[in-house]
C-alpha positions, -999 to 999 in steps of 0.1 A, spaced: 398 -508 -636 379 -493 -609 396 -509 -583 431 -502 -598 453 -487 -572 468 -451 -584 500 -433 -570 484 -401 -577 450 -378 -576 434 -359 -602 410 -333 -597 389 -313 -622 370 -284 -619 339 -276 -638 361 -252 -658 381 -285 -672 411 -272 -652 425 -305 -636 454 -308 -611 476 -340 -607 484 -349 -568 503 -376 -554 491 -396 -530 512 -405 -499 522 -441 -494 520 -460 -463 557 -462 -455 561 -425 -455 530 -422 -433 544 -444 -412 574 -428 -412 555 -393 -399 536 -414 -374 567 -420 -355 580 -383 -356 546 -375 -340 544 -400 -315 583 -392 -311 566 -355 -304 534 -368 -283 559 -388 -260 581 -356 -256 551 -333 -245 539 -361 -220 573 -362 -205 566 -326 -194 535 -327 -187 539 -355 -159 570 -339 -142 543 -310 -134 514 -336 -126 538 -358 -105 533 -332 -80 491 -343 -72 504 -375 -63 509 -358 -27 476 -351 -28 466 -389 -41 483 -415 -58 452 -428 -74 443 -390 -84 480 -382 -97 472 -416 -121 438 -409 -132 454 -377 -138 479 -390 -163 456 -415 -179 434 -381 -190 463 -366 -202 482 -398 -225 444 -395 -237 440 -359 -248 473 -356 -256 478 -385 -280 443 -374 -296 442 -336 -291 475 -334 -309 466 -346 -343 434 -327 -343 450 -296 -335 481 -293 -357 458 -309 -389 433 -282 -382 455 -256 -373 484 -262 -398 451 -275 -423 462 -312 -423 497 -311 -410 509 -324 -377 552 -320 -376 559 -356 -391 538 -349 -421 554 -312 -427 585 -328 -418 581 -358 -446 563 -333 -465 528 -353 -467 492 -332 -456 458 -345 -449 435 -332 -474 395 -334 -483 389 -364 -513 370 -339 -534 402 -309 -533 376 -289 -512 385 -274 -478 392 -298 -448 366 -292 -420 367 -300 -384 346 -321 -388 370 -342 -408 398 -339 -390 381 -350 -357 366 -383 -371 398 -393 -386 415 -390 -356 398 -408 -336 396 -436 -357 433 -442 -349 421 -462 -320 410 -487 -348 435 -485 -371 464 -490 -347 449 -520 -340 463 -549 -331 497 -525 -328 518 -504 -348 492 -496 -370 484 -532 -383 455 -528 -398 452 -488 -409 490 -498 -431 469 -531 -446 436 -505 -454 464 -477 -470 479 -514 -494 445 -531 -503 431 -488 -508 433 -474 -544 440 -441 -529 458 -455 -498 437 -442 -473 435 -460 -436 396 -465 -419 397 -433 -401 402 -419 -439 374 -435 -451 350 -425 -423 362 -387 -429 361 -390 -465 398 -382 -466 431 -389 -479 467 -382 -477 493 -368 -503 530 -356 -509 531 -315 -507 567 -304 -515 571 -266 -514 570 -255 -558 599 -234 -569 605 -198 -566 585 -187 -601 601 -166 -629 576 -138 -625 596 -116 -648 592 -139 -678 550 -144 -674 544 -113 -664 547 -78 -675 548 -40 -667 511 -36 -682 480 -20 -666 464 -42 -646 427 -37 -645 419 -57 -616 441 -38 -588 412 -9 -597 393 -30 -572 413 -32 -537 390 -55 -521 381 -79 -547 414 -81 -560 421 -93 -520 394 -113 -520 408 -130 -548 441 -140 -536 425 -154 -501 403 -177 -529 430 -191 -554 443 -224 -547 481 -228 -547 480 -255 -572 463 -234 -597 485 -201 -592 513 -224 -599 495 -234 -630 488 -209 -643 518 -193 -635 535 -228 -658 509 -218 -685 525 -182 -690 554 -191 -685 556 -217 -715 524 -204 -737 549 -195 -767 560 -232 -768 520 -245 -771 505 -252 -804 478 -219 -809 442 -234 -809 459 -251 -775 468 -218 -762 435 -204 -768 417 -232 -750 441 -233 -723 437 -198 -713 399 -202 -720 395 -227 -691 415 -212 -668 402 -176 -675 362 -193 -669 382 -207 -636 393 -175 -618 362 -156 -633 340 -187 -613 359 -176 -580 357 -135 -575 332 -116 -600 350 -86 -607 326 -56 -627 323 -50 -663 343 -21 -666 374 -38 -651 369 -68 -676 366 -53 -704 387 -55 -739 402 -78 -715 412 -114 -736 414 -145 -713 451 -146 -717 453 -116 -705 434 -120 -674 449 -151 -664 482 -128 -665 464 -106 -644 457 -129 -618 484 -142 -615 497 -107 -611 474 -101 -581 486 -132 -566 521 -134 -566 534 -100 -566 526 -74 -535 514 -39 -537 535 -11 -528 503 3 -512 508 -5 -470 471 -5 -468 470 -35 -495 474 -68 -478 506 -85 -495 503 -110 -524 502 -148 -505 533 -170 -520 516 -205 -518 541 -228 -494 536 -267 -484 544 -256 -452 513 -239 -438 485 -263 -426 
């Protein structure tokens, strides 16, 4: 059904590489929206011991004062953790839940702004009445200001430390001949599909062989889609193989001091 609600996302590139999400429920949203306002009151508390001083100056200054700030503070903090930490304020790291674009693509300002201020709404009448009864009645649980940014929330728990020893190998790597694409790709490959991949190599002598073959064939096409290395460094070169080779460039460092270190993918970062 079209309207069904789902406890998880699924994306799919064009490559037929598809990654499973799950989707944050209101309760635990709720449950981050109290650490931040915990956090928003905190900060305000500070801030007005240090504007209690301009009520010498004027009592009706000192309070327009302090309405500005309950303002841009209660606003201005969401919008500048999500963007910053790339959709995490410190209740959603904390619950482990980020703010993320509908389509998997990258969360712009834009976004992040409109959602935000939509809060206003959705805290309507209080507590967040009506945003918690748009996340029930939403198949993908998202409040107004979600809709209106074309966003949603999910669960992003930190993956495992990988077995890099058991994918991976001693080989020649063909793609470390190229410094700066072989940088380029690791600023361009999404967590999720490291991880993948990293699954896929990991278990490929457990997958039926025409399975194998296609797997490594879609996620080859994938990583070939993101940085276009040259002939010479792709060929005799089987899909398997480069996979293996990405993954390589991803997850383990250089010894090189000039080569910027391998990312290790973390929930944490926003």
């Amino acid at each position: 059904m079209a309207g069904e609600r789902s406890a998880s996302l699924t994306l799919r590139t064009p490559e037929g590489v598809a990654f499973s999400l799950r989707l944050a429920g209101p309760v635990s949203r709720f449950l981050a929206w109290l650490v931040d306002i915990a956090c928003i009151g905190a900060a305000l508390q500070l801030l007005r011991v240090v504007v209690s001083l301009s009520t010498a100056v004027s009592l009706d200054f000192g309070m327009a004062v302090n309405l500005l700030l309950d303002f841009l503070v209660s606003i201005g903090y969401a919008i500048l953790l999500e963007w910053f930490w790339r959709g995490q304020t410190l209740g959603k790291r904390l619950l482990g839940l980020r703010v993320m674009d509908v389509q998997g693509l990258r969360l712009q300002f834009s976004q992040v702004v409109i959602r935000n201020l939509l809060r206003a709404v959705d805290s309507l009448p209080l507590c967040y009445l009506v945003g918690g009864l748009a996340c029930l009645i939403s198949r993908r649980a998202q409040r107004l200001g979600d809709f209106a940014a074309n966003t949603l929330v999910i669960r992003h728990r930190a993956p495992l430390q990988p077995n890099l020893e058991r994918a991976l190998s001693d080989k020649f790597n063909s793609l470390r001949e190229n410094p700066v694409l072989a940088s380029r790709l690791r600023q361009k490959v999404p967590a999720e599909a490291a991880y993948l991949a990293l699954r896929a190599l990991s278990r490929r002598d457990e997958l039926d062989p025409g399975a194998r073959v296609e797997l490594f064939r879609e996620l080859a096409g994938y990583f070939r889609g993101l940085v276009r290395f040259p002939a010479e460094a792709l060929e005799g070169v089987t899909d398997e193989r480069f996979v293996q080779n990405v993954v390589d460039v991803v997850f383990r460092p250089r010894p090189d001091p000039l080569e910027p270190v391998a990312f290790a993918p973390v929930a944490g970062e926003a």
